[in-house]
Backbone as CSV, one residue per row, in Angstrom:
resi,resn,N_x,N_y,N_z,CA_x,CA_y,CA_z,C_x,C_y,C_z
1,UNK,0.837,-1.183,0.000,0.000,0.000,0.000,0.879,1.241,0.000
2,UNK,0.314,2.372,-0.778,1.290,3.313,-1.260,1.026,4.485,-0.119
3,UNK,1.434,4.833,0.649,0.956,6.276,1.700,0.828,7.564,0.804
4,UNK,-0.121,8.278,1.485,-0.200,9.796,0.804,0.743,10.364,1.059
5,UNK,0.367,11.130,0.046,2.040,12.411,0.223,1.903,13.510,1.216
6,UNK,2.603,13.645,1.702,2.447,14.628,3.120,2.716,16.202,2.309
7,UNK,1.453,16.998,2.759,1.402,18.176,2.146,2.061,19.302,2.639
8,UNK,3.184,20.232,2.559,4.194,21.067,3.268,3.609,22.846,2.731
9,UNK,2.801,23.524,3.392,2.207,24.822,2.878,3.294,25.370,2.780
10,UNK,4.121,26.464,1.908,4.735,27.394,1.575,4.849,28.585,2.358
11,UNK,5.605,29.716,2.995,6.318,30.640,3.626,6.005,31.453,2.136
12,UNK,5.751,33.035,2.673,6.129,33.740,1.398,7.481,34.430,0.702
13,UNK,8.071,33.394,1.413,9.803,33.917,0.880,9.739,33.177,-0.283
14,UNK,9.350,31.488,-0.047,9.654,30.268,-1.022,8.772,30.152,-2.428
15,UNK,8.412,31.379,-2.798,7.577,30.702,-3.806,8.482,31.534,-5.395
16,UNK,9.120,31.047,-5.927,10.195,31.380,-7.242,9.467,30.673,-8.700
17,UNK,9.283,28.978,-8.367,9.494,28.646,-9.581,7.600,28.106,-9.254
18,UNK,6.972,28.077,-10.351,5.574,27.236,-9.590,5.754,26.155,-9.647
19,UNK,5.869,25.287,-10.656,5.997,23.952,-10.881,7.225,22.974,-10.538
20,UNK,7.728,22.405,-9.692,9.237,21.916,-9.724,9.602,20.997,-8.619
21,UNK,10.335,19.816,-9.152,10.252,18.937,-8.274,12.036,18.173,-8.158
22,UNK,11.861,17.450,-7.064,12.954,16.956,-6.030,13.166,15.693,-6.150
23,UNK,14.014,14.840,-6.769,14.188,13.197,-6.416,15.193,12.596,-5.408
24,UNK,15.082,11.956,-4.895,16.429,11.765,-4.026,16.168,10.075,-4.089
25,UNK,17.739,9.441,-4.846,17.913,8.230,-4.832,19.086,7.604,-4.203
26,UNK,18.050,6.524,-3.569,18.890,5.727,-2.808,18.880,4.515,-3.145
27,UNK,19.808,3.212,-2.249,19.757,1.639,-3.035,18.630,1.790,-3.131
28,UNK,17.739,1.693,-1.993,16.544,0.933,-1.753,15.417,1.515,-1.806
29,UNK,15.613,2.657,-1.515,14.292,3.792,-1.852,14.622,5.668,-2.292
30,UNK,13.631,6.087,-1.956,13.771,7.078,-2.736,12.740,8.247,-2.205
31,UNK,13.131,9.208,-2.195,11.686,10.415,-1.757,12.175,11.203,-2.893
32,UNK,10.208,11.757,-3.051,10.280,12.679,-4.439,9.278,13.863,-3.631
33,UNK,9.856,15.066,-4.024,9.287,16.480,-3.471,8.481,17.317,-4.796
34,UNK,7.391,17.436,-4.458,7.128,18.446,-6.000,6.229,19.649,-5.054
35,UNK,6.366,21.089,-5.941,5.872,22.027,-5.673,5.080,22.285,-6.314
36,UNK,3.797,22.586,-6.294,2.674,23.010,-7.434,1.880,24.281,-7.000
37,UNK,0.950,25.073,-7.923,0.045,25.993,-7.359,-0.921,25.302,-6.458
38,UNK,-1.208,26.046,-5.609,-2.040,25.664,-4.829,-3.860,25.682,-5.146
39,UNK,-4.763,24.866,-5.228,-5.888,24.920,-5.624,-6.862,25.696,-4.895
40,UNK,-7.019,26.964,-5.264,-8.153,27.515,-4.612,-7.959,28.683,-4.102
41,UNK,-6.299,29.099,-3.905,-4.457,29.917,-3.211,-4.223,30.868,-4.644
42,UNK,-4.792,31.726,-5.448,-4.156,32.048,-6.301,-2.726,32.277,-5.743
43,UNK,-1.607,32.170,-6.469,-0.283,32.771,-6.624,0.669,31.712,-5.155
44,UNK,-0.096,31.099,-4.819,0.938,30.196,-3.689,0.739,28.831,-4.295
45,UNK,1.503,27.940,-3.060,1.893,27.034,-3.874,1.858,25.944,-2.598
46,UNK,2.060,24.511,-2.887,1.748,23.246,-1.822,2.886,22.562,-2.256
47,UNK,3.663,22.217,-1.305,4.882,20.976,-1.545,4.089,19.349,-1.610
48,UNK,4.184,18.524,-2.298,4.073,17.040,-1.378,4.984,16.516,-1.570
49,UNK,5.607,15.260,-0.663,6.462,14.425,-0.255,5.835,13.371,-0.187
50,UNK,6.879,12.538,-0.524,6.482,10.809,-0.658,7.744,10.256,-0.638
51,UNK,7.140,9.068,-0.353,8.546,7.806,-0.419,8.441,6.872,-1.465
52,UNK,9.467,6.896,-2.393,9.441,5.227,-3.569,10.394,4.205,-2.965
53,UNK,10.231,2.910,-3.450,10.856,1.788,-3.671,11.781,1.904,-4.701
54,UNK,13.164,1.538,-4.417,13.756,0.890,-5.630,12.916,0.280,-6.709
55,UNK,12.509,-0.427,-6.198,11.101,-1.459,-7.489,10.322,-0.364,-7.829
56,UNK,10.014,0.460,-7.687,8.925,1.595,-8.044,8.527,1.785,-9.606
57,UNK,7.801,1.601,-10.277,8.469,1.739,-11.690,8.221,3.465,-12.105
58,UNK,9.711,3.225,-12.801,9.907,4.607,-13.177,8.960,5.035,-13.759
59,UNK,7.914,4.812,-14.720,7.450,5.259,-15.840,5.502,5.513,-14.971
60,UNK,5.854,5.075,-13.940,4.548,5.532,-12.567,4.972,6.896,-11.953
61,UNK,6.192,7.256,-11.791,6.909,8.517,-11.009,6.966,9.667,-12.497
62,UNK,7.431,8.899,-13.277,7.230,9.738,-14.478,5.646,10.525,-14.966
63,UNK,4.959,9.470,-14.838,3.697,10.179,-15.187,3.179,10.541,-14.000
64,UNK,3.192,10.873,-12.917,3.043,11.942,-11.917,3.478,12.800,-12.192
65,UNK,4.459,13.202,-12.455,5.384,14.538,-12.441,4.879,14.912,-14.299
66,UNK,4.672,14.553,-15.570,3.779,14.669,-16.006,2.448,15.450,-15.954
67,UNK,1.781,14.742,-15.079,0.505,14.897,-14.559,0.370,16.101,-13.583
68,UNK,1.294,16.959,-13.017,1.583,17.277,-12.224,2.302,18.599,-12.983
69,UNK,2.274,18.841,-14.237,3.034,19.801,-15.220,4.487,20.359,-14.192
70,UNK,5.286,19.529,-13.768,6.335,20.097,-13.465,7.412,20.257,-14.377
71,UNK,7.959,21.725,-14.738,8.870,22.354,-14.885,10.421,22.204,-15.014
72,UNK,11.045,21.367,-13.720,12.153,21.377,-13.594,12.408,20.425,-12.478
């Protein structure tokens, strides 16, 4: 079972790029950070965080971030 992504609200120092996200790989797993506009927030923005598996398949993380129109 996959856990939700833990949602991190934004400071108004942090908001530069809207769309843009974070991978961090390890042997065995992996956390991915993405920043998006916030729904409902004109002009701010929502972090989420999650954890992958090594096994994760790439082309599932891919079409999130996709889906997710990130940037960079």
């Amino acid at each position: 079972m996959k856990p939700e992504p833990e949602e991190i609200p934004d400071d108004d120092h942090e908001l530069v790029i809207d769309r843009v996200a974070a991978i961090d790989v390890a042997k065995a797993a992996g956390k991915v950070c993405v920043r998006v506009p916030r729904p409902g927030r004109a002009g701010r923005r929502v972090s989420r965080v999650w954890d992958v598996t090594a096994t994760a398949a790439v082309t599932e993380l891919a079409d999130n971030l996709v889906g997710d129109e990130i940037q960079r």
